[in-house]
Each structure stands twice: as C-alpha cells, then as structure tokens.
C-alpha positions in Angstrom: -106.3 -98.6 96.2 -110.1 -98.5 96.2 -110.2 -95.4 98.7 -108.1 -94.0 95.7 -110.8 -95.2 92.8 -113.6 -93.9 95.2 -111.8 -90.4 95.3 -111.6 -90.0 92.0 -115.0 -91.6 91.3 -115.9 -88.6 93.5 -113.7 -85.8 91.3 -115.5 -87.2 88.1 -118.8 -86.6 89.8 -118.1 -83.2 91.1 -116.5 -82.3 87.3 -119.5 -83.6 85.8 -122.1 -81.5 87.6 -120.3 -78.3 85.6 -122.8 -79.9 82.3 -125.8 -78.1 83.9 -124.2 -75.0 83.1 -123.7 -75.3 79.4 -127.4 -77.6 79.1 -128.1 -76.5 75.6 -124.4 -77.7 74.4 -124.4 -80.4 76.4 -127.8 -81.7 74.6 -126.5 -81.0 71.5 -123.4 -83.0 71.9 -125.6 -86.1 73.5 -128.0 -85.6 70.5 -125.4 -85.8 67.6 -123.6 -88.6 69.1 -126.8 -90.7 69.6 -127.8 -90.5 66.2 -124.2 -91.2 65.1 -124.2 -94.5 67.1 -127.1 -95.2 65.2 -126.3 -94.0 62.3 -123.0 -96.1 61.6 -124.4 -99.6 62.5 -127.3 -99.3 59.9 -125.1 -98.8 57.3 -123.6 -102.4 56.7 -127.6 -103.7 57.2 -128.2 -101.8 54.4 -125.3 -102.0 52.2 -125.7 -106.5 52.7 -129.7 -105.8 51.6 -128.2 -103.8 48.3 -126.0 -107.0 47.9 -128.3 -109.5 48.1 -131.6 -107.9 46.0 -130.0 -106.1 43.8 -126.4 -107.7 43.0 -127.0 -111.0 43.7 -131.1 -111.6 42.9 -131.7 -109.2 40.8 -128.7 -107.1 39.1 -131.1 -103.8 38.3 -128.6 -101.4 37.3 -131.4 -98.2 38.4 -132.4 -99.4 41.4 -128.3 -100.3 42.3 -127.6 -96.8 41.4 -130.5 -95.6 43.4 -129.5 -97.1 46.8 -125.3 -96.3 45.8 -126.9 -92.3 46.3 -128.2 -93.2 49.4 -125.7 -94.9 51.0 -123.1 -92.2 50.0 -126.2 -89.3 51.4 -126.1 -91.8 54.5 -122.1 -91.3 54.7 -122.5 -87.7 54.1 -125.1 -87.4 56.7 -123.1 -89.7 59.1 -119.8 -87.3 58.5 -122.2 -84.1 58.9 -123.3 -85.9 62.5 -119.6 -86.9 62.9 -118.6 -83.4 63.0 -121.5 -81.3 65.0 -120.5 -83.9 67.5 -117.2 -83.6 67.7 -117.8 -79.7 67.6 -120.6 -79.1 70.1 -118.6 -81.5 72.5 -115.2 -79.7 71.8 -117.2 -76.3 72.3 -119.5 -77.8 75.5 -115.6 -78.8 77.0 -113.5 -75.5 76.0 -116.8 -73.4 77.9 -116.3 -75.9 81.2 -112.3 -75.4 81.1 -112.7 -71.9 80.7 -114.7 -71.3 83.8 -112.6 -73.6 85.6 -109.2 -71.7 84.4 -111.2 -68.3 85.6 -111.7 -69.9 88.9 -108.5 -71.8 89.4 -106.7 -68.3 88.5 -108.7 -66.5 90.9 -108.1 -68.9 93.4 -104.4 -68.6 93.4 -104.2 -64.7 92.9 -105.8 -65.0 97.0 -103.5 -67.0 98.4 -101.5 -65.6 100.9 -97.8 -65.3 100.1 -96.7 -67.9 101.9 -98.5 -70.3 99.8 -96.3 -69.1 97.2 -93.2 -69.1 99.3 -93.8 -73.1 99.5 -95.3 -74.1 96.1 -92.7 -74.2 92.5 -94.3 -71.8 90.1 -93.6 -74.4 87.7 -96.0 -76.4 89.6 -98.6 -74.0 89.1 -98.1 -73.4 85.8 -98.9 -76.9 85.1 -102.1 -76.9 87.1 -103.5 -73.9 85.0 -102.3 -74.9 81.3 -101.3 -79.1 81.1 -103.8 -80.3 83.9 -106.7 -78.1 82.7 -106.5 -78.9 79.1 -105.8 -83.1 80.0 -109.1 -82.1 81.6 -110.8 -81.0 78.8 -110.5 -84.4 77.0 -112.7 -86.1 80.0 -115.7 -84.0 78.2 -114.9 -83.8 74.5 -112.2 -86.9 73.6 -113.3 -89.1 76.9 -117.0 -88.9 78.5 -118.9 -88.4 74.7 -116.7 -90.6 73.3 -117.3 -93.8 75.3 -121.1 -93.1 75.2 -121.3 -93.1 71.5 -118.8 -96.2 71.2 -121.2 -98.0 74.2 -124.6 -97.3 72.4 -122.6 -98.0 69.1 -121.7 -101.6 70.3 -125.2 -102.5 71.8 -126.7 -101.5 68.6 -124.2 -103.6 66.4 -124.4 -106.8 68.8 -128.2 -106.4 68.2 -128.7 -106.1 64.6 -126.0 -108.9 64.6 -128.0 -111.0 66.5 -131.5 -110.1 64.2 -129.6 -111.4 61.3 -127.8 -114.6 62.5 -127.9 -115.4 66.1 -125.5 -118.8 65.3 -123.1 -116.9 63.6 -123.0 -113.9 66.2 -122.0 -116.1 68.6 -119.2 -117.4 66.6 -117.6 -114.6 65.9 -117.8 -112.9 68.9 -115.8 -116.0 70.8 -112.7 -113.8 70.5 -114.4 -110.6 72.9 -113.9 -112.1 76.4 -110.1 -112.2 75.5 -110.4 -108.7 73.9 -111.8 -107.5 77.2 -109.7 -109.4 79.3 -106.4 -107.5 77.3 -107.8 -104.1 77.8 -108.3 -104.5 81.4 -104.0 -105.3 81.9 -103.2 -102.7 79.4 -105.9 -100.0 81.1 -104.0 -100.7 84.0 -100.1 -100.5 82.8 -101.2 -97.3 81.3 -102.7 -96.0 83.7 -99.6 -96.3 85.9 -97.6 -94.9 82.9 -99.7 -91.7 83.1 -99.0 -91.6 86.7 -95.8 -91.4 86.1 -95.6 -88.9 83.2 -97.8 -86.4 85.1 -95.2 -86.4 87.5 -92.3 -85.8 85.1 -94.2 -83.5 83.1 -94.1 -80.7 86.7 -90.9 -81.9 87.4 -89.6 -81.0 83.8 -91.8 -77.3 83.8 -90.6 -76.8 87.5 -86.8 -77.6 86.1 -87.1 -75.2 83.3 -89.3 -72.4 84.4 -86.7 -71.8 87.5 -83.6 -72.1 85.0 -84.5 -69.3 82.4 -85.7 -67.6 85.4 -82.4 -67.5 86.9 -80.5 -67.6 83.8 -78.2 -64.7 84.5 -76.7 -66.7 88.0 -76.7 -69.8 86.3 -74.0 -67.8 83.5 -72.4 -65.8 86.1 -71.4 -69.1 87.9 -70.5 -71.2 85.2 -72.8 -74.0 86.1 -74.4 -74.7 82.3 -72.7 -77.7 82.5 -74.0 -79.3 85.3 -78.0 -77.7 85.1 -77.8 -79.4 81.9 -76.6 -82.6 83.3 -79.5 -82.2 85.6 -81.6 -81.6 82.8 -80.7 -84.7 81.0 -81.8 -86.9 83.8 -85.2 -85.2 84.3 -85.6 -85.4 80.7 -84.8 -88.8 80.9 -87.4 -89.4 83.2 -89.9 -87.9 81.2 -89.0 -90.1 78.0 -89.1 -92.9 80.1 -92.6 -92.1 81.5 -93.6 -92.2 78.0 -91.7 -95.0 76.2 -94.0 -97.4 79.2 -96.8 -96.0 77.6 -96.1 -96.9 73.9 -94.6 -100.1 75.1 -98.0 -101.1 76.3 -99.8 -99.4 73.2 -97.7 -101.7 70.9 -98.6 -105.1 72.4 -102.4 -104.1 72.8 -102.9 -103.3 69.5 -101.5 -105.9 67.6 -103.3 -108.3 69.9 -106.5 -106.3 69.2 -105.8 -107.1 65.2 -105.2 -110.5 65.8 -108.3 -111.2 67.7 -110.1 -109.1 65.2 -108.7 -111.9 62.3 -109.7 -114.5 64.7 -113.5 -113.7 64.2 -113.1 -112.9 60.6 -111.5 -116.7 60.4 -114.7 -117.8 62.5 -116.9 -116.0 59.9 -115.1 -117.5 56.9 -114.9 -120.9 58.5 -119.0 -121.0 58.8 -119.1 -119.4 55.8 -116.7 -122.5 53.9 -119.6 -124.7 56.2 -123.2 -123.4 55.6 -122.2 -123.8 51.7 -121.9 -127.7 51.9 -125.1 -128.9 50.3 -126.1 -125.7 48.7 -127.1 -124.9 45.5 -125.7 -121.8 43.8 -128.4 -119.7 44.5 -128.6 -120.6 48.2 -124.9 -119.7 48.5 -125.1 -116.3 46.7 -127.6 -115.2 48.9 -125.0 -115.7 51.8 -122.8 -113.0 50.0 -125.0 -110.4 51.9 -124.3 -111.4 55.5 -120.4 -111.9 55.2 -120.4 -108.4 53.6 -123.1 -107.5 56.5 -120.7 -109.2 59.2 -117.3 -108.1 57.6 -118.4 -104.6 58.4 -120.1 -105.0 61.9 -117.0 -107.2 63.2 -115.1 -103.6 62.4 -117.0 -101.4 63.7 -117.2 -104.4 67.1 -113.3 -104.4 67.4 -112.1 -100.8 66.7 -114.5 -99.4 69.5 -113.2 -102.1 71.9 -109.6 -101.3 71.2 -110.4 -97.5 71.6 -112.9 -97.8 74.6 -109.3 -98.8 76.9 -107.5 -95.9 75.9 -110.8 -93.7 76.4 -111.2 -94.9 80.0 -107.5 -93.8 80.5 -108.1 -90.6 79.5 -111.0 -90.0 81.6 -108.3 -91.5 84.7 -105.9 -88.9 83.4 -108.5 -86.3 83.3 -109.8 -87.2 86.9 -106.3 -87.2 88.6 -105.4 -84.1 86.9 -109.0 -82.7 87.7 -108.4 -83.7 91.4 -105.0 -81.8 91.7 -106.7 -78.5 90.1 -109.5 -78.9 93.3 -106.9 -79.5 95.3 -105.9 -75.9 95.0 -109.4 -74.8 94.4 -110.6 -76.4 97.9 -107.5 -74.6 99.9 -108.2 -72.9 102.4 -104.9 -71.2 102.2 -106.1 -67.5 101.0 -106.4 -64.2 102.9 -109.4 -63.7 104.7 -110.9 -60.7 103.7 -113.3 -60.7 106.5 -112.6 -56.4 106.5 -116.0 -54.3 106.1 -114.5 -51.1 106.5 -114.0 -48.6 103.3 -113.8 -45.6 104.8 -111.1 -44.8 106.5 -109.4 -41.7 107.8 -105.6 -42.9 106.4 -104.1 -39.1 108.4 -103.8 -41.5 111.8 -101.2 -43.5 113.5 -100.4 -47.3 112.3 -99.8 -48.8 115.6 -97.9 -52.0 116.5 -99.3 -53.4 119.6 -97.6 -56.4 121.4 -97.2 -58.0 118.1 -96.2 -61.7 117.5 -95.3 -63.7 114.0 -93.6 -66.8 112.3 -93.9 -68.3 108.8 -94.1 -71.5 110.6 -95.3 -72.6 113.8 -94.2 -70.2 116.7 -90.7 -69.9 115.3 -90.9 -66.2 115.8 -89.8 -64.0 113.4 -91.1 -60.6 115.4 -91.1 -60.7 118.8 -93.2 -58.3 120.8 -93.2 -55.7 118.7 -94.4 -52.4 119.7 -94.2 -49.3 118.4 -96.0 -46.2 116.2 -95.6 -44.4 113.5 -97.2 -40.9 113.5 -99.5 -40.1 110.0 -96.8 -38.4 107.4 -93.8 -39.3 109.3 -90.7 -41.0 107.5 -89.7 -44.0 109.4 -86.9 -46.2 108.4 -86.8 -49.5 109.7 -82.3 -51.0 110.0 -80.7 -54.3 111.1 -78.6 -57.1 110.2 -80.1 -59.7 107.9 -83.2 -61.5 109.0 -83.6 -58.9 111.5 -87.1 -58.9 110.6 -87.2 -55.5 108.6 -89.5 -57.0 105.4 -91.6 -59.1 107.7 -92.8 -55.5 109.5 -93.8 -54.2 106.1 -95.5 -57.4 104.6 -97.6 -57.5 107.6 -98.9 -54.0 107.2 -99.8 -55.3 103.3 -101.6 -57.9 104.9 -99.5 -59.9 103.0 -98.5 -62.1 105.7 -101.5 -62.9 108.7 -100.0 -62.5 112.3 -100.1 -65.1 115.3 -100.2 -62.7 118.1 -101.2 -58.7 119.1 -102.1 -56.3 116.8 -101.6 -54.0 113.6 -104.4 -51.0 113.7 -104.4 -47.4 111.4 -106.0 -45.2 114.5 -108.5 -47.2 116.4 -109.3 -50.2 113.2 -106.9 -53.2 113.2 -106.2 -53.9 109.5 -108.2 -57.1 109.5 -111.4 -54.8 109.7 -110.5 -52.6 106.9 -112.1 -54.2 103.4 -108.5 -55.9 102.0 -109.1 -54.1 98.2 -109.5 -50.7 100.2 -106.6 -51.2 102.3 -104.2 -51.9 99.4 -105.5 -49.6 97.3 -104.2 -46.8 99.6 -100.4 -48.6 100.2 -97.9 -48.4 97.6 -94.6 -50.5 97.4 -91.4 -50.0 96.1 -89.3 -53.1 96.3 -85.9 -53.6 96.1 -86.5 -56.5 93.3 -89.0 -54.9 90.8 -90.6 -56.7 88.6 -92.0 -55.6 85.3 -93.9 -57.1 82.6 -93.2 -58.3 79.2 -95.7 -55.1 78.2 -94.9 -51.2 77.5 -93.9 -48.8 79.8 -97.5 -47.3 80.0 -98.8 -50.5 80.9 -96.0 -51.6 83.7 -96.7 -47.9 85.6 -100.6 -47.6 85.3 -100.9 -51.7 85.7 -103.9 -51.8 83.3 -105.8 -49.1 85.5 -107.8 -46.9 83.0 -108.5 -44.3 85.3 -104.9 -43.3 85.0 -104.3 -41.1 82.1 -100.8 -40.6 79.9 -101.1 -36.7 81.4 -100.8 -38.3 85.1 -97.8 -40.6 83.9 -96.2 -37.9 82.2 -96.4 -36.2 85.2 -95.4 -38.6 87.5 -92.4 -39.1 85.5 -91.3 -35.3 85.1 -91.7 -35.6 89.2 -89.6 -38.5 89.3 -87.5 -36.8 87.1 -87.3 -39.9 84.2 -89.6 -38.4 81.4 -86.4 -37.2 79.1 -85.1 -40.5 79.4 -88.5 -42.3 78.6 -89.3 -40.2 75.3 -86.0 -40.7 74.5 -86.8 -44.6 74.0 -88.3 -45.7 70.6 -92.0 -45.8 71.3 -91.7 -43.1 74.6 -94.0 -44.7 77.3 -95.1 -47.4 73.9 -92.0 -49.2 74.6 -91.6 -52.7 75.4 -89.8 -53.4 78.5 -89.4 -57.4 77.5 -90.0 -60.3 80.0 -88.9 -58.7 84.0 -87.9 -55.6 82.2 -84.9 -57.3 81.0 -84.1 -54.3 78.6 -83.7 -51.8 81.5 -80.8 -51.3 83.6 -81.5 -52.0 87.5 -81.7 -48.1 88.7 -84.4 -47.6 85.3 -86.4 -50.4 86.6 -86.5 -49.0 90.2 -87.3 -45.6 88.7 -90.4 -47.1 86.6 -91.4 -48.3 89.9 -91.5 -45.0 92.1 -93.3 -43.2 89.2 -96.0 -46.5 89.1 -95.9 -45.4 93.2 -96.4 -41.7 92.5 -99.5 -42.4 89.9 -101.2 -44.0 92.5 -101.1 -41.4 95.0 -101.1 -44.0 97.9 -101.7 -42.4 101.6 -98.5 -45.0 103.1 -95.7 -45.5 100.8 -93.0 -48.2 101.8 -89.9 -48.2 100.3 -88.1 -51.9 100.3 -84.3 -51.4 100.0 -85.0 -49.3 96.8 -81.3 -47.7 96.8 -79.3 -51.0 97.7 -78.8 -52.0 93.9 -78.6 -49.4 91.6 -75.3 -47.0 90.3 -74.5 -43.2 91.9 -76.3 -41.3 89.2 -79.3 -43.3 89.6 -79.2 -43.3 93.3 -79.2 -39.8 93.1 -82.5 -39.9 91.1 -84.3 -42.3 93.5 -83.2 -39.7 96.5 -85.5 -37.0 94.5 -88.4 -39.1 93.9 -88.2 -40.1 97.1 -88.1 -36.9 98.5 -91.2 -36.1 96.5 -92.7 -39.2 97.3 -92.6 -39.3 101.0 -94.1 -35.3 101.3 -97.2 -35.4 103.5 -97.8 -39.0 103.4 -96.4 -41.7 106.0 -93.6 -43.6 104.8 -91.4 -46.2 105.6 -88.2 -47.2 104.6 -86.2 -50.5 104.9 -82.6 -49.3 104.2 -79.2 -51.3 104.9 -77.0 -47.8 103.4 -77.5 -46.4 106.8 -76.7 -42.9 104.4 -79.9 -42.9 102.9 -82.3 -42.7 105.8 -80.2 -40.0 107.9 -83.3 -37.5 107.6 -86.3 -40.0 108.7 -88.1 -38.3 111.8 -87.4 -42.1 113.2 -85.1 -44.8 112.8 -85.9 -48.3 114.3 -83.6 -50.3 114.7 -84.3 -54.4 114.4 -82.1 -57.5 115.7 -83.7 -61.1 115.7 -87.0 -59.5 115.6 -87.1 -57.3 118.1 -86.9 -53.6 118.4 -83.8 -52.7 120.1 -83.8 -49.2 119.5 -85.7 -46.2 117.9 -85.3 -42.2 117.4 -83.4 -40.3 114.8 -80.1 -40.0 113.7 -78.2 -38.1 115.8 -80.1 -39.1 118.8 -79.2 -43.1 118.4 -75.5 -42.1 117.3 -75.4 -40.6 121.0 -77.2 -44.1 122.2 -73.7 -45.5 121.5 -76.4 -48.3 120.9 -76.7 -51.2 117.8 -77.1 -48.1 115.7 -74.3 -46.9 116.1 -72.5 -50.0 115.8 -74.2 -50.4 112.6 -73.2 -47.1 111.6 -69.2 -47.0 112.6 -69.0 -50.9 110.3 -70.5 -48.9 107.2 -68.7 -46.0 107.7 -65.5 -47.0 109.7 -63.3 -46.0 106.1 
C-alpha cells in the first residue's frame, strides 16, 4: 500500500513539472486564486465592523450606504477574481491535456502491431478521452482548488483568532471530528473510484467491440444474450457508483451537523458573555456573531470540499499513471533506419528467416527465398500457413527473431521506416475506410495528390463511372468502415488509393476472396494495371487468380515447401497441386 501512494506521489510529481511549460498561465491562475483566498475572508471582518459602527453605535444612514457599495464592489471584485481563476486554470489545464493527448496519440500510432493485437481498442479509447480529461481536473478542479481552500482556511482561522481567541477555540471543537470523517470517507471513495475506473473500460471495451461487430452479432441471433452481458457490466458500473454516493450521503450530512455544532457553541457563548451586560455592551456583540456566523461557513464548506478535492487529484493520478504507462512502453518500432535513398528496382531477399508473435513459437521457419524487382509472386497454403506473416514482415509491421529481410544489399531495418513505407502499398482483404468522402479515404489527407491523379487512378481501375455516378462524385461520404459500399466497391476504392500512390512493391492481401463475379472481374484489371513494372505479391487462396504470377510459393506451417509457376508445380504432383485438384476437383 505505501509502495502504491509513493508511485503515484511520483506520477503527480512528474504531471506537475508540465506547469513550466504554460509559466505565464500557470502564474496567472496562482495569482487570481491568492487574492481570492484573501479576498473572501475579509469580507465578514468588514461586514461585522459596518454592524457594529454604523448599525449598532451609530445608525448613519450615508456612511451605511457608503460601505453597502463597497461591500457589493468587494463581491463584484471577488466574483471578477472568482472567474479569471477558474478560467486561467481551466485554460492553464486544457493546454497541459492537449500536449499530453498529442503525445499519448503519437505514442500509440508507433507501436508495433502486436501491441495492438493484445490491447481492447476500447481500452485505448479510454486512455485518450476518459483518463485524459479525469486528468485535467488534477490542474483546474483539484491542484488550484485545494491551494486557494488551504490559504483560504489559514487566513480565516487567523482573523478568527485576532478577533476572539476564547471564542475561536470554541467553535472550532467540532474540526478534529470533521477531519477525522474526511479521512474514512477520502478513503471509501477512493476505493469506489478504483472500482468505477475499471467498469468505465470494461463498459467502453463492451460496447466499442459490439457496434463494431454488429452485423455477426445480427447474423447470429445473439442480441439476446450480448445484452444479457451488457446488463451485468452495466451493473457493475452502477454499482461502482452507487458506493460513491453512498459515502457522499453520510459525509455530508455529518459535515452539516458538525457545522450546527459550532454554530450552537457560538450561540451558547453568545447566551453567556451577555450575563451582566448592559444593553450597549451586548449590542456591540452583534458584530462578532455576524463576523463568526460567516467565517464558521466559509471554515466548514472548504473542509467538506477539501476530501472530495484530494480524491480527485487520486483519480487524476491513477488515471495520469495508466496514460504513462503507455507513454513509457517501449513497445514501438525502432526506426533506427538512416537510409532514404534507395534503389527499390532490386531483389527483396529472405535470408534464413525466423519469427513468432510470442516467444520462439515459430510462425516462419527458415524461410528463404527471392523475389526478383517487377516480378508477380503469389504466396498459397492452408490457413495459418504463414502467408500474411511474410507480408507484414516486409511492412516492418511485425520485427523478426532470426535471419534477415534485405531490398538488394540493405536489410529493411536500415532503410529510414517513413521512406520504406512510403514506397509499399497494401491492398487487404478487410479494407477499411473512413467515416470521410471518397476523396479523402483514396488520397488519405495527402495534398500532394490532386482530384486529376484520383480521377485518373479511378478511370485506370476502371470505377470513375460508378464514382460520379454517386451524389457528391468523389464528395461522397462513405459512413463509418464504408458501411454504404458493397464489399467488391470497398476493395476497388482501395486499389485506386494503391494506384495514386504509385508505390515501387504492391502486395495484394486476399483482395479477390470476398467480393461477387462482376467485381472480381474489376479487381483482375486493376490488378493487371497495378502489378505492370513494379514487384508485387499476392496472397491468394482462389488458386485461379494467381495462375499467371512468374512464381508461386507455396506455404505449410511456415515453411516454404514449394515454389515456381503454374504449370511447373502442377507437374511437381507436389502440395500445389493437392491444393489445386481440392479447389478444382468439380
């Protein structure tokens, strides 16, 4: 348990040192809510002094109309103060989450795709919207808060004490209970935030995956039962917050009750000082109890709000300490590469080559072979034959254990990573598009493609009749995953985002297995046009579609247990053509 308050003591350090950043804001803030704490606890000393000279002793009607102005300019200048603070704070936060979104974000869009592979994009969608913005409340609703409600305290207990020292003792009997309840309900909500952080990624986990896969959760009748599950997780979540208000609703009514307590005290030595008095004597005690009425507010509501304060700065630590988490990993691609200029017309060569997803669980085995510049190579087996893994490693999206991946005589890790994937383009089998317009999904946001180039590409691909056809042309909106579009238009969108970016090595990820005949035959054109003078490979399980390739490989449990073309692995009488006599054996 305290190795755990340490660590976090250690987040709020580290998400503190972002203030030197944003100094002027940060100043600002400190200034305004300095004043403030000053500000606030004057204004009962000033108010009982208007009581007592000018009510009590003296009822002068100008001068009482005088000092009513001031007070309500003092409340207009404390409400001025009240809101730069809470403003230049806000602002001085918002500017800290900002950068830290920007560099979470950039974080995760470098992680290797096995990170991703492993991790519930639910999860991470938490981490970059709920966790950052709980974090933004340790700087704005947490940090300048408790400072202003600290100094704010001190200053009241002070002037208390400059008036009646006797009496402040009295009335502040009731505190050490006060801080003895916030201490047991900092704690039970503390654990009840625990707890609703973890429902809250459950929950977004729960539903980002079911809309997701919305369609097989239909297709399969199983609304019924995801609901069912959806009820518990939900239930959960409720749960995690009813603790939380459960402990909000006895703190608080214990905070009231010890606030009465010291107004009792404070009426019961009032009811005792005015034994023996005269009349004047005890109107001149009017100006205190007003005095003390006020302070023994403004004593109790900070108190009851500095518990619920602290929590949020907890909340704001754990959450800050998850968003480091990812931050810190060391889980990205290492783009050690210096090379950006590279002669793409050469061989990619596979050299002895080794890899698993985990440990030495081998998913290649020994994996060597070449594929010539502008040769069509298509890449065949069974199911987890190893056929994407081949492709994702030339991507460097996946790092190998073992041998070697070089384009002529540089291994990919040497060419600069940008360069290197700026010159590969992939067509996969799932495509995914934006919610954005068609113009956007094929250039990706790259300005230095024009509408002539994707007009182009698309007459190539042989799609541009359909395209103009839509309302909008290349303006139209595709809707989240290009839900709009049939499976054989998506694929199409995809070749003619390929054929804009010119790419010297194309790859073509089961781009045929999906889609109808007539849009087959489509893909088979662009394809055509696509793979002209440029090395391409193709992962195909319709054995039809890759008859022409200059090679075929063919891949069983990741190994290579056979390569040439067509007609010469037919006469192999080989796992190609076992492969070929299942698909074709009608």
């Amino acid at each position: 348990m305290a190795e755990k308050s340490k660590l976090n003591f250690q987040v709020f350090k580290r998400l503190l040192s972002y203030w030197r950043t944003y100094k002027g804001l940060f100043f600002i803030a400190i200034l305004c809510t300095l004043l403030l704490a000053f500000l606030s606890p004057a204004r009962p000393m000033l108010i009982g002094y208007i009581v007592n000279e000018y009510i009590i002793a003296n009822a002068d009607a100008g001068k009482l109309l005088m000092w009513t102005i001031i007070i309500i300019g003092w409340l207009i200048m404390e409400g001025v103060f009240q809101f730069l603070s809470s403003y230049f704070s806000n602002l001085f936060a918002q500017s800290i989450i900002r950068d830290l979104r920007k560099k979470l974000l950039n974080r995760i869009l470098s992680f290797r795709m096995r990170y991703f592979d492993q991790t519930p994009i639910g999860a991470l969608v938490t981490r970059v919207v709920s966790d950052l913005e709980a974090i933004t409340e340790v700087f704005s609703s947490g940090m300048m808060a408790i400072l202003g409600d600290l100094v704010s305290l001190v200053v009241v207990i002070i002037l208390m004490f400059v008036i009646n020292w006797q009496l402040t003792l009295l009335v502040l009997i009731p505190i050490p209970l006060l801080v003895f309840a916030t201490r047991i309900f900092a704690r039970a909500v503390r654990k009840s935030l625990q707890m609703e952080r973890e429902q809250v990624t459950k929950l977004n986990t729960f539903v980002q995956e079911r809309l997701t896969g919305m369609s097989l959760v239909q297709l399969f009748n199983r609304e019924e039962k995801e609901y069912e599950k959806f009820e518990k997780i939900n239930e959960g979540h409720k749960n995690a917050h009813i603790k939380a208000v459960w402990a909000y609703s006895i703190f608080f009514p214990v905070v009231e009750l010890l606030s009465s307590l010291s107004m009792a005290f404070l009426l019961v030595w009032g009811a005792l000082v005015v034994q023996g008095k005269t009349a004047g004597e005890i109107e001149l005690l009017f100006g205190p109890i007003v005095q003390f009425t006020l302070w023994i507010h403004m004593l109790f509501r900070p108190i009851r709000q500095l518990a619920d304060k602290f929590n949020i700065l907890q909340r704001g630590t754990v959450r800050a300490e998850r968003v480091f988490e990812i931050i810190d990993r060391e889980d990205q691609i290492q783009n050690v590469g210096t090379i950006t200029d590279v002669d793409y017309n050469q061989a990619i060569k596979f050299e002895n080559l080794y890899f698993a997803y985990t440990d030495e669980d081998w998913v290649l085995k020994n994996i060597n072979l070449e594929i010539k510049p502008g040769e069509t190579v298509a890449f065949v087996g069974a199911t987890g034959a190893g056929k994407s893994s081949m492709v994702n490693l030339i991507g460097r999206f996946y790092e190998y254990q073992k041998g070697d991946v070089l384009l002529g005589d540089h291994k990919l890790t040497e060419i600069e990573l940008n360069y290197l994937r700026k010159n590969i383009a992939i067509v996969l089998q799932d495509v995914f598009l934006f919610s954005d317009t068609l113009f956007n999904n094929i250039t990706l946001g790259d300005p230095a493609i024009s509408k002539e180039q994707v007009i182009e590409a698309s007459k190539a691909v042989g799609v541009n009749e359909f395209i103009e056809s839509l309302p909008g042309g290349y303006d139209y909106q595709v809707g989240e995953r290009g839900g709009v579009l049939s499976v054989g238009q998506r694929q199409l969108i995809a070749f003619i985002r390929a054929y804009v970016y010119n790419p010297h090595i194309l790859i073509l990820d089961e781009a045929t297995s999906s889609v109808d005949n007539e849009s087959e035959e489509l893909i088979q054109r662009a394809t055509e046009k696509l793979t002209k003078g440029r090395t391409s490979i193709v992962i195909a399980h319709r054995l039809s579609t890759i008859q022409t390739a200059d090679k075929i490989v063919v891949l069983d449990k990741g190994e290579i247990m056979e390569q040439g073309t067509h007609h010469e692995l037919l006469q192999n009488n080989g796992y190609y053509k076992t492969l070929y006599d299942m698909q074709f054996s009608d």
